[in-house]
C-alpha positions as CSV (number, residue, x, y, z in Angstrom):
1,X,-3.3,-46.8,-28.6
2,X,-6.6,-45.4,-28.2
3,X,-9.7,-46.8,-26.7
4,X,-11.5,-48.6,-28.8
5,X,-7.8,-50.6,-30.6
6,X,-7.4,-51.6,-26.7
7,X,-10.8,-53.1,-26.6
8,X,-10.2,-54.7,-29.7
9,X,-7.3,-56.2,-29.2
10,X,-8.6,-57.6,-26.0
11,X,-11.4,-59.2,-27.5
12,X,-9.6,-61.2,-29.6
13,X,-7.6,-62.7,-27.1
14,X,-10.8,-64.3,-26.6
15,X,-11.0,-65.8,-30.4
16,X,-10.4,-69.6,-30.3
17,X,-9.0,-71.3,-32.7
18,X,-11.2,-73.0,-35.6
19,X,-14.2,-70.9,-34.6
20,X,-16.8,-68.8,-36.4
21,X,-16.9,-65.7,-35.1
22,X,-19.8,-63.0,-35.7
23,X,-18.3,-59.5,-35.2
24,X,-21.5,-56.8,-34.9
25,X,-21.3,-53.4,-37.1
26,X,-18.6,-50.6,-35.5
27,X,-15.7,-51.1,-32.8
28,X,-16.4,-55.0,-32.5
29,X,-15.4,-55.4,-36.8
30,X,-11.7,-54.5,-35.7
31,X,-11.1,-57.6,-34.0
32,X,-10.7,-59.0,-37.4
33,X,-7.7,-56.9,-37.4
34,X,-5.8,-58.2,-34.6
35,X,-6.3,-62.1,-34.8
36,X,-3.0,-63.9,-35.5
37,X,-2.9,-65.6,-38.7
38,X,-2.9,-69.1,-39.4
39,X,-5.7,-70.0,-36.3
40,X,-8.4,-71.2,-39.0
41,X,-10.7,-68.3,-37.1
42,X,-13.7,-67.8,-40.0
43,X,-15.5,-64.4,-39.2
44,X,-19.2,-64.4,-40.6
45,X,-21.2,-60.9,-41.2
46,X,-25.1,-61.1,-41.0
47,X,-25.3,-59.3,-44.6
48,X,-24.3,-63.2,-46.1
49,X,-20.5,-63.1,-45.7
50,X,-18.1,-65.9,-44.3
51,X,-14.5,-65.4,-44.3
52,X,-14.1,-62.0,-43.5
53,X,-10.4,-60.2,-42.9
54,X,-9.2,-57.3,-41.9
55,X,-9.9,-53.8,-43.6
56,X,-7.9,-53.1,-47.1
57,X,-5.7,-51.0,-48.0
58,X,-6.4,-47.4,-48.9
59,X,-7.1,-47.6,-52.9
60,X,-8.2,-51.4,-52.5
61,X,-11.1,-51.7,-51.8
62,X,-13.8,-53.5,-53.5
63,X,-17.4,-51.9,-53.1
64,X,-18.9,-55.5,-53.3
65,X,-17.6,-57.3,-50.6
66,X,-17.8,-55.1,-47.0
67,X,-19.4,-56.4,-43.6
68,X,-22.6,-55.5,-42.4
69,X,-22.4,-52.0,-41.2
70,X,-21.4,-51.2,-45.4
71,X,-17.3,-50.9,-44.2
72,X,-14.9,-52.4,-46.6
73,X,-13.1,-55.8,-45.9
74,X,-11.2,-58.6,-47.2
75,X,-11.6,-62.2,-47.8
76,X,-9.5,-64.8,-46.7
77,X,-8.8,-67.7,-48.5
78,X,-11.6,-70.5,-48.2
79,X,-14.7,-67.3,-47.9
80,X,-18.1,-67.5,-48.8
81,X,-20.8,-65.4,-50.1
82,X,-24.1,-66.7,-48.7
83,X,-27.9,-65.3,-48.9
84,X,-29.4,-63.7,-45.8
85,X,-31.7,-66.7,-45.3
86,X,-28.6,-68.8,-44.6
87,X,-26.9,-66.5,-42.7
88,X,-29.6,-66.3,-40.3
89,X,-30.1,-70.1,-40.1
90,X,-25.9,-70.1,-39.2
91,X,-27.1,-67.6,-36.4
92,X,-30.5,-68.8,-35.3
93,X,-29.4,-72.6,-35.8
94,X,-26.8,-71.8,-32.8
95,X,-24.0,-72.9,-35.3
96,X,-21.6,-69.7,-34.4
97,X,-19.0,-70.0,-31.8
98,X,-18.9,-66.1,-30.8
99,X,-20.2,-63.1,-31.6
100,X,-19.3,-59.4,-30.5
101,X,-21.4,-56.8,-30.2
102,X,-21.4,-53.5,-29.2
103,X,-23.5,-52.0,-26.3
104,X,-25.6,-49.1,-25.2
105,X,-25.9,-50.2,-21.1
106,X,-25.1,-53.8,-19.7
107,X,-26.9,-54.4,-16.2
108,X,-26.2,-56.0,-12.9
109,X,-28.0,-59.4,-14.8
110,X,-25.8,-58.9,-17.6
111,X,-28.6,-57.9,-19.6
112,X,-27.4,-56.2,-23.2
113,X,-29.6,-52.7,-24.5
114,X,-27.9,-52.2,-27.7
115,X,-30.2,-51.6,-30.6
116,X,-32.1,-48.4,-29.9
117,X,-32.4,-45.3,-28.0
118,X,-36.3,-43.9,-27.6
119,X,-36.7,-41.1,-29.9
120,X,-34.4,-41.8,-31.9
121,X,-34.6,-43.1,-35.7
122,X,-32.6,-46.2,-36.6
123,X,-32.9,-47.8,-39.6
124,X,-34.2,-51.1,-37.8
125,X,-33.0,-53.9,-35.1
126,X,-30.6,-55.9,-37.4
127,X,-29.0,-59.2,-36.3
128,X,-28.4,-58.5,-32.5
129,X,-31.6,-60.1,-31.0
130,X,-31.0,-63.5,-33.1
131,X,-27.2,-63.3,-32.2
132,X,-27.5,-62.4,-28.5
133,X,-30.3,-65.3,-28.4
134,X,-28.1,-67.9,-30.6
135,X,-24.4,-67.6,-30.5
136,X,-22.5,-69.9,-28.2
137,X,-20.9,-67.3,-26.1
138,X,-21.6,-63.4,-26.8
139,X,-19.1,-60.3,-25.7
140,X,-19.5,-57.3,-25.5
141,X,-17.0,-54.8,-26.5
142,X,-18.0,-50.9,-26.1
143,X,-16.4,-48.4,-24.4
144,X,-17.0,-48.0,-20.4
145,X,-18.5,-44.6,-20.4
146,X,-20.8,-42.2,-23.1
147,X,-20.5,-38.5,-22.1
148,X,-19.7,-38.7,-18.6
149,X,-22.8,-41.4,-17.7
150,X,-21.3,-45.2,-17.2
151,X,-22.7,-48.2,-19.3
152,X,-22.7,-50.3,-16.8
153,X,-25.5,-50.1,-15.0
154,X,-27.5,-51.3,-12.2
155,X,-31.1,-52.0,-15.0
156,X,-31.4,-51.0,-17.9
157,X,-33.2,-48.0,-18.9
158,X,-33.0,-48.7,-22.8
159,X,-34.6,-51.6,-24.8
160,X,-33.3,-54.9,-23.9
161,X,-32.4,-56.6,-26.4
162,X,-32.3,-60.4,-25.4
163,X,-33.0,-62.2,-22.1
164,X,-29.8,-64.2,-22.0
165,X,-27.4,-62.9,-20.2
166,X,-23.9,-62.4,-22.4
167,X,-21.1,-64.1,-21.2
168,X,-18.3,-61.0,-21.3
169,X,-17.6,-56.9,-21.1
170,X,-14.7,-56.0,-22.5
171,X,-14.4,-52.1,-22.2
172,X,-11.6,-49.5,-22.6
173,X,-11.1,-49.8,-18.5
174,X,-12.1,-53.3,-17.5
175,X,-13.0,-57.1,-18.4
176,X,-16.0,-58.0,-16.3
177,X,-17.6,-61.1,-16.5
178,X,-21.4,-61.4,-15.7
179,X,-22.4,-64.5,-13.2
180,X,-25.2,-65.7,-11.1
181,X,-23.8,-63.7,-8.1
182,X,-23.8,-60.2,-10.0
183,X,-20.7,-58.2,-12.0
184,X,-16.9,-59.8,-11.5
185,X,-14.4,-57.9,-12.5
186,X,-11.8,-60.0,-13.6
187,X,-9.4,-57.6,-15.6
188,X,-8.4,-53.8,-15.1
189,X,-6.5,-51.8,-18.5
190,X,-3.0,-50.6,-18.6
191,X,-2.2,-47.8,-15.9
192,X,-6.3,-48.0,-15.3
193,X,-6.9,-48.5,-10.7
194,X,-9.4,-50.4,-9.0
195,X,-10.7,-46.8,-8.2
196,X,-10.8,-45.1,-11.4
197,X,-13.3,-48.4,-12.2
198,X,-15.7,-48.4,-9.5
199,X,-15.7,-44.8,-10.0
200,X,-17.0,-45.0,-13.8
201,X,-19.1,-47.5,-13.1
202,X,-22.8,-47.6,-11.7
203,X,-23.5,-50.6,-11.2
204,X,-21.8,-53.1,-8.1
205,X,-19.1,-54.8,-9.1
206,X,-17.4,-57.9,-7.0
207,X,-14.1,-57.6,-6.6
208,X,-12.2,-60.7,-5.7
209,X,-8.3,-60.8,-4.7
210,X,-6.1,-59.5,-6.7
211,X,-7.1,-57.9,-10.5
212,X,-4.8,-58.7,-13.1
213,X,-3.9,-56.5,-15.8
214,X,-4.9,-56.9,-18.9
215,X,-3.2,-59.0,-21.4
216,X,-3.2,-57.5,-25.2
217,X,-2.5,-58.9,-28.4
């Protein structure tokens, strides 16, 4: 499998049962893809959907109902269409269980940078501040490295996008959980070493015992 399916499937090993579950625009919308049926899992996109499944088949899809970064989904049974003003009070309100979001850099603080890169146009901020800020417990799924420079890092050097520090990093090499006493790194990917991590990765982790592999839906 490649990168980003490993990080995906990961992440939704971390999808409880009976939640609602944000999943931000790119790699974190393919987690919808590997939840099992039946756990009552409703997953909620800023642009006013609840409910959302995993992406159609080729020919199937319906131009009206897609997530918010404009790629086609499904609906499961039970969905909602809702207007932005009550999507927003779902996410501001602190009513969603999880979101994931993809990221730019994560810091030593577990600080999140994920909406913009100086100099470069983007067609605005979207939901992340108001998600980082509100959901109950916020992971990040991105891949560990872009172009040779890791995105885990010791401070940002790109916008920060909340002051709360998110609760998971889930990454194509490693789970690492951010705490009080700094980076743990709690999971290493299939056939992936202790070395190989602390070699992509700027900032310190802590390493304590031994680092399970991890486990994939």
């Amino acid at each position: 499998m490649d990168a980003k399916e490993l990080i995906a499937r990961r992440v939704a090993r971390e999808v409880r049962p009976g939640s609602l579950v944000n999943l931000g625009i790119g790699l974190p919308s393919m987690v919808a893809n590997f939840v099992p049926a039946g756990l009552g899992v409703f997953f909620q996109a800023e642009n006013g959907v609840i409910g959302l499944g995993a992406r159609p088949p080729e020919g199937m899809e319906d131009r009206h109902l897609t997530d918010a970064g404009g790629g086609f989904v499904t609906a499961v049974p039970g969905a909602a269409s809702i207007d932005s003003a009550m999507s927003f009070g779902l996410i501001r309100g602190g009513h969603l269980d999880m979101t994931v979001l993809g990221g730019l850099q994560v810091d030593e603080a577990g600080h999140l940078a994920n909406w913009k890169v100086p100099g470069k146009m983007v067609p605005g901020m979207g939901g992340a501040m108001d998600l980082v800020t509100g959901a109950a417990r916020v992971i990040v799924a991105m891949q560990h490295a872009a172009k040779g420079q890791s995105k885990i890092v010791p401070k940002l050097t790109l916008p920060l996008t909340a002051l709360r520090r998110v609760d998971l990093i889930v990454t194509d090499l490693a789970v690492i959980e951010p705490t009080d006493a700094g980076l743990v790194l709690r999971e290493h990917a299939p056939g992936v070493s202790l070395d190989d991590i602390i070699a992509a990765t700027e900032a310190t982790l802590i390493i304590q015992g031994d680092v399970p592999e991890m486990m994939l839906i």
